[in-house]
N, C-alpha and C positions, 0 to 999 in steps of 0.2 A: 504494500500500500504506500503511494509513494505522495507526496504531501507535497503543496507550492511552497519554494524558500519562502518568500514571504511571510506567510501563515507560521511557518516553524521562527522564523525571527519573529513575528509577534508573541507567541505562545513563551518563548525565552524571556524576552525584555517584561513580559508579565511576570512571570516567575522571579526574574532578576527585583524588579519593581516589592515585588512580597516579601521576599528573602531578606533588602535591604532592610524593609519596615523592620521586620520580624529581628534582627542586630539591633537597630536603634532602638527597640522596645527594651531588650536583651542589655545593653548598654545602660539604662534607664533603671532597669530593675538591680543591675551589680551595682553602680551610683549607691540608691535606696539602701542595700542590704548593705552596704560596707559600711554607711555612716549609721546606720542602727545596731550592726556588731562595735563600732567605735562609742558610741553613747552608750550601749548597753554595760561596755569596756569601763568607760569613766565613768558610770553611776558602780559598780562593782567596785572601782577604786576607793570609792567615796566613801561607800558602806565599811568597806575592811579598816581604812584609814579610821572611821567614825567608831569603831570597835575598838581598836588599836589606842587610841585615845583613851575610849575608859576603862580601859585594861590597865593603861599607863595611871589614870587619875586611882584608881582603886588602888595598885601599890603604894602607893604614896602615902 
């Protein structure tokens, strides 16, 4: 079955067209997750630090 170039370059440039969204979504979502494991990271510091503290105040 043998197909117009044409049609097969459109049928690609559509796929290519999807593909790209589909990265920039992708790009988008690694963004989101990296800075919510980093805040998630700095509120964990915070907590341990805030322990550490009265751990130190109750020696005393």
């Amino acid at each position: 079955m043998l197909q117009d170039k044409s049609h097969i370059v459109a049928q690609l440039s559509s796929k290519e067209k999807v593909l790209a969204e589909e990265v920039t979504n992708l790009s988008k979502k690694q963004k989101f997750l990296e800075k919510q494991a980093s805040d998630a990271q700095g509120h964990m510091r915070d907590i341990f630090r805030g322990v550490e503290a009265q751990q130190a105040a109750q020696a005393s």
